[in-house]
C-alpha positions as CSV (number, residue, x, y, z in Angstrom):
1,X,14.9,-20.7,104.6
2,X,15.4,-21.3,108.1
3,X,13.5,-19.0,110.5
4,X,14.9,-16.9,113.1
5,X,15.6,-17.7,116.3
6,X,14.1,-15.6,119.6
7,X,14.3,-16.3,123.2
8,X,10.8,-14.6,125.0
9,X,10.2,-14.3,128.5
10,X,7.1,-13.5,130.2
11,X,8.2,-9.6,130.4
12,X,8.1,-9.6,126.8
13,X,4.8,-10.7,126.9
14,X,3.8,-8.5,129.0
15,X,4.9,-5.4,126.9
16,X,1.9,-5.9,125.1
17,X,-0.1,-4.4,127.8
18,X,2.4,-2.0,128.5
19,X,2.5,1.5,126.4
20,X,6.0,2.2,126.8
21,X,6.6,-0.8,124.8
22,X,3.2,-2.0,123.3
23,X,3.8,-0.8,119.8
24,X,7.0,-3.1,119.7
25,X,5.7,-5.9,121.3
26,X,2.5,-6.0,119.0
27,X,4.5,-5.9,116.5
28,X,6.8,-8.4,117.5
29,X,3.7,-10.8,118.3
30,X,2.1,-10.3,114.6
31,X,5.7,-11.2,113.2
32,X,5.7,-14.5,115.7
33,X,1.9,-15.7,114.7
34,X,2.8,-15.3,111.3
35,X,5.6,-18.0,111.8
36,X,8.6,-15.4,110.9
37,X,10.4,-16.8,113.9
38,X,11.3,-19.6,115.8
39,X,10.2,-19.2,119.6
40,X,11.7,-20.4,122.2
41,X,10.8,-20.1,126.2
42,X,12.2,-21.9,129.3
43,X,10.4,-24.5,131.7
44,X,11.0,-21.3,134.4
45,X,8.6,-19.3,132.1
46,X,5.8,-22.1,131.7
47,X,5.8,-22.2,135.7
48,X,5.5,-18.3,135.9
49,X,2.9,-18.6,133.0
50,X,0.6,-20.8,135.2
51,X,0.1,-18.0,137.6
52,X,-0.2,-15.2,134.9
53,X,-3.0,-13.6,134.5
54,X,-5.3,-15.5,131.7
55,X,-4.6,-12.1,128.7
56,X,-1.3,-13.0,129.1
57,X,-1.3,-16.7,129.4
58,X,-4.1,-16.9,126.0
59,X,-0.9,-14.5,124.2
60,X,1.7,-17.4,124.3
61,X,-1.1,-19.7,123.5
62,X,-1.5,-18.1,120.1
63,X,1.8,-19.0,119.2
64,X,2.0,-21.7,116.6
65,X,3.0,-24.7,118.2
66,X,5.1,-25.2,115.9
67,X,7.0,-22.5,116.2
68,X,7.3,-22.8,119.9
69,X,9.9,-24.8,121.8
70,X,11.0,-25.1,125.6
71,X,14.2,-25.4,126.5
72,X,15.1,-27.8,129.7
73,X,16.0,-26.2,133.1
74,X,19.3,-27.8,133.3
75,X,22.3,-28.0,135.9
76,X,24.0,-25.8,133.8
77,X,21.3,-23.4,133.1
78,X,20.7,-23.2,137.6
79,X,24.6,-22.8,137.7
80,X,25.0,-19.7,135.4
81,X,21.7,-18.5,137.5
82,X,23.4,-19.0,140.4
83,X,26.7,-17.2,139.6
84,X,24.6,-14.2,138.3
85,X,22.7,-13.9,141.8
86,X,26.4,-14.5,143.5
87,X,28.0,-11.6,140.7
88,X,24.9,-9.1,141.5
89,X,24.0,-9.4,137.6
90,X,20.8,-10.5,138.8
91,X,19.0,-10.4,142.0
92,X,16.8,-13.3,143.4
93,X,12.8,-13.2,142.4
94,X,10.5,-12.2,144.8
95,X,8.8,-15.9,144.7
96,X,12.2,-17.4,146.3
């Protein structure tokens, strides 16, 4: 049976420290390390994980490798980015 599929961002990871969501994320993480899902994360988030602090940076690294997959930054993916900034879905990071 295939696994399912889930899309993490460094805000999900860093629900594990927070107690508004902790419970759900802990959960979440014991489902993930037992291989229940397939992960997948963005080349954005590995570049925001090299500046995260190490408790959150040593979470991702206890995800099976393979179980973990990182998607390409494409044209496409910086084009829908871009029309979200221009639509106000989204506003621009701090870092930019």
């Amino acid at each position: 049976m295939a696994r399912i599929r889930i899309y993490i961002d460094n805000s999900v990871i860093g629900g594990y420290f927070d107690k508004e969501f902790e419970e759900d994320t802990r959960l979440l993480l014991k489902r993930i390390k037992e291989k229940d899902f397939d992960v997948y994360i963005s080349e954005i988030t590995n570049l925001e994980l090299e500046r995260a602090p190490k408790h959150i940076r040593k979470l991702i690294s206890e995800i099976p490798e393979d179980c973990l997959i990182t998607l390409d930054f494409t044209k496409e993916a910086e084009d829908l980015a871009g029309n979200y900034i221009k639509e106000n879905i989204l506003g621009k990071s701090k870092n930019e």
